[in-house]
TIDREN-422330 format. One record per residue (C-alpha): residue number from 1; residue in three letters; chain; z, y, x. Coordinates in Angstrom, 2 decimals. Layout:
residues N
ATOM:pos:code:unit:zz:yy:xx
ATOM:NUM:ALA:A:Z:Y:X
...
end
This chain:
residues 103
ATOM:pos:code:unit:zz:yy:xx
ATOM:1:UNK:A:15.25:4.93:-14.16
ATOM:2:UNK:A:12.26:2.20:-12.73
ATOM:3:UNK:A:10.05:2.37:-10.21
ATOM:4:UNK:A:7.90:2.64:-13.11
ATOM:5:UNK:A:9.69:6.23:-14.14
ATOM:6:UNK:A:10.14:7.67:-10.57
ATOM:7:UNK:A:7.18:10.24:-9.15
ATOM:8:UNK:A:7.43:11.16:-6.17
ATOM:9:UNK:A:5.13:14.19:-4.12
ATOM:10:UNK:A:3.40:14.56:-7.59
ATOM:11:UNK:A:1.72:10.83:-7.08
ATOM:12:UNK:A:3.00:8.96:-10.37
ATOM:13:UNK:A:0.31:6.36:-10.39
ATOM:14:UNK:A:-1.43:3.80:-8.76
ATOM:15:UNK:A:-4.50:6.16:-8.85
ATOM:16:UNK:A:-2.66:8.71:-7.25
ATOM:17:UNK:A:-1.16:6.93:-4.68
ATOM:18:UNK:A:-5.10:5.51:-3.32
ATOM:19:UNK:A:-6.12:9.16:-3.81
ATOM:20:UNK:A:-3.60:9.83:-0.88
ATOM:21:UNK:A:-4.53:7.12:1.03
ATOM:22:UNK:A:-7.87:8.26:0.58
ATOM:23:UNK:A:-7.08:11.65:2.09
ATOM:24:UNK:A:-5.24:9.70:4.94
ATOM:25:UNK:A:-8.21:7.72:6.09
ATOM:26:UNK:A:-10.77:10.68:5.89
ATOM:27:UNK:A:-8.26:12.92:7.94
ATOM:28:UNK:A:-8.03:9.63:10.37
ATOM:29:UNK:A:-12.09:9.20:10.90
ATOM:30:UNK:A:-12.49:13.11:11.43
ATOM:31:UNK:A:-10.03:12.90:14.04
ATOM:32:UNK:A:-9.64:9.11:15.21
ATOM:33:UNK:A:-8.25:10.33:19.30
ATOM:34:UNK:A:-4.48:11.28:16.59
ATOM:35:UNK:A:-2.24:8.98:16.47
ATOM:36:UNK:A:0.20:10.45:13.82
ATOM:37:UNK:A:-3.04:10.69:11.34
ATOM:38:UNK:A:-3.99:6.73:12.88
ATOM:39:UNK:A:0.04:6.09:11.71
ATOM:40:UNK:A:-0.29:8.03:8.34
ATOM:41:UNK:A:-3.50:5.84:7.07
ATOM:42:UNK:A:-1.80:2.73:8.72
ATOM:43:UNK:A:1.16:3.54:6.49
ATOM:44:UNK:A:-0.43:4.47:3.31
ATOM:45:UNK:A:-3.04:1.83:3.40
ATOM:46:UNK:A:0.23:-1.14:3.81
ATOM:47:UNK:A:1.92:0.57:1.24
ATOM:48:UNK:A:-0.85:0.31:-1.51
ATOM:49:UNK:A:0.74:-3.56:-2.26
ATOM:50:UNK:A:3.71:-2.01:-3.52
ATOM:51:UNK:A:2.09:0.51:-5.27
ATOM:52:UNK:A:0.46:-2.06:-7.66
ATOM:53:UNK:A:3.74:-4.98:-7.53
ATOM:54:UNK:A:5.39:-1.77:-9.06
ATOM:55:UNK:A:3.24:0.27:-11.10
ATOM:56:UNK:A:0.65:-2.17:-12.58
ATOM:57:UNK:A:0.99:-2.16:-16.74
ATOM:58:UNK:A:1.04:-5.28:-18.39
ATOM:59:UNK:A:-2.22:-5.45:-19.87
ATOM:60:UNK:A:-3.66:-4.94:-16.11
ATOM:61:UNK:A:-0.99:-7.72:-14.54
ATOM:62:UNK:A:-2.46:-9.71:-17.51
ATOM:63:UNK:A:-5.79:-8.84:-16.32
ATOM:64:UNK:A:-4.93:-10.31:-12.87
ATOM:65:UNK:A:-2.88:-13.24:-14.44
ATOM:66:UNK:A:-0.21:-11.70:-12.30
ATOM:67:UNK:A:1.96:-10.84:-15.26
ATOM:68:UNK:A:4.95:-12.66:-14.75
ATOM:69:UNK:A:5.09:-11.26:-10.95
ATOM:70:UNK:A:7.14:-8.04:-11.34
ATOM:71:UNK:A:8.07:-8.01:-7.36
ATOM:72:UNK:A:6.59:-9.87:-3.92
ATOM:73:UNK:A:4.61:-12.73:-2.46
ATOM:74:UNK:A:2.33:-13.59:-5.85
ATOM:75:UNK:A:1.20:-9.43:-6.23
ATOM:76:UNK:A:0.81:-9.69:-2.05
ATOM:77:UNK:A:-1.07:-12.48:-1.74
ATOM:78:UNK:A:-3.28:-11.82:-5.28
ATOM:79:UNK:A:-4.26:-8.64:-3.19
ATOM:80:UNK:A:-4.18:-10.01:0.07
ATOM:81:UNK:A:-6.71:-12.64:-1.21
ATOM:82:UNK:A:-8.97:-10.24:-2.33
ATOM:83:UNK:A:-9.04:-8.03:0.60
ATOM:84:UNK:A:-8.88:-9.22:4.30
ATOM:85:UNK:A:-8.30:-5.56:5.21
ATOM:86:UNK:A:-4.87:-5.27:3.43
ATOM:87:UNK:A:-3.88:-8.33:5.53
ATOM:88:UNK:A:-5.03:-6.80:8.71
ATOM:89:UNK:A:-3.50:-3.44:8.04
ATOM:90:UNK:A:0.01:-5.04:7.40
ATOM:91:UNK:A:-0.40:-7.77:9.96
ATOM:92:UNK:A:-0.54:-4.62:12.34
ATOM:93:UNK:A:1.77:-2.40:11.45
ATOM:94:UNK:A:4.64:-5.27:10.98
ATOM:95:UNK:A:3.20:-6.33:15.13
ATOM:96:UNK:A:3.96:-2.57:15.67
ATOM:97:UNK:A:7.54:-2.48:14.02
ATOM:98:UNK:A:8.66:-5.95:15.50
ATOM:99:UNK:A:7.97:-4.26:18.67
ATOM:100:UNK:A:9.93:-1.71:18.45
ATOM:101:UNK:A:12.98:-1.46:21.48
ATOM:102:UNK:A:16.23:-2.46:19.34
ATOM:103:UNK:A:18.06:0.89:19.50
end
């Protein structure tokens, strides 16, 4: 089985996985004092990158001129490019993990 076969919480597509993050972020701005529902949308929204590196057909990585990138930087920073946001979002929640106490 591929990443490309595996569904998980009835998401099975890129669609379904920005649907989620969706619902993350509108649960986060009707209650922005939570920090689990701050956490959830931080997670979803850093998690969208490998959302497309894995589920992206061909004809749309062709689209992108990504389609020799099947995993990593060139999907990332295609993405990344494109949205300063993404960056952000990751650039924060990798500050948050590499702050974590060892342990």
């Amino acid at each position: 089985m591929t990443r490309k076969d595996t569904k998980m919480f009835g998401i099975d597509s890129v669609d379904d996985y920005l649907r989620v993050c969706e619902l993350a972020v509108s649960e986060l701005e009707a209650d922005q004092d939570n920090v689990l529902r701050a956490f959830a949308a931080i997670l979803a929204l850093n998690h969208i990158i490998d959302w497309l590196q894995h589920k992206l057909t061909d004809v749309q990585r062709t689209s992108l001129g990504i389609f020799r990138s099947n995993v990593g930087d060139p999907v990332k920073g295609h993405f990344e490019s494109q949205n300063s946001d993404i960056k952000r979002i990751r650039a924060l929640l990798n500050f948050e993990w590499a702050m974590r106490p060892a342990g």
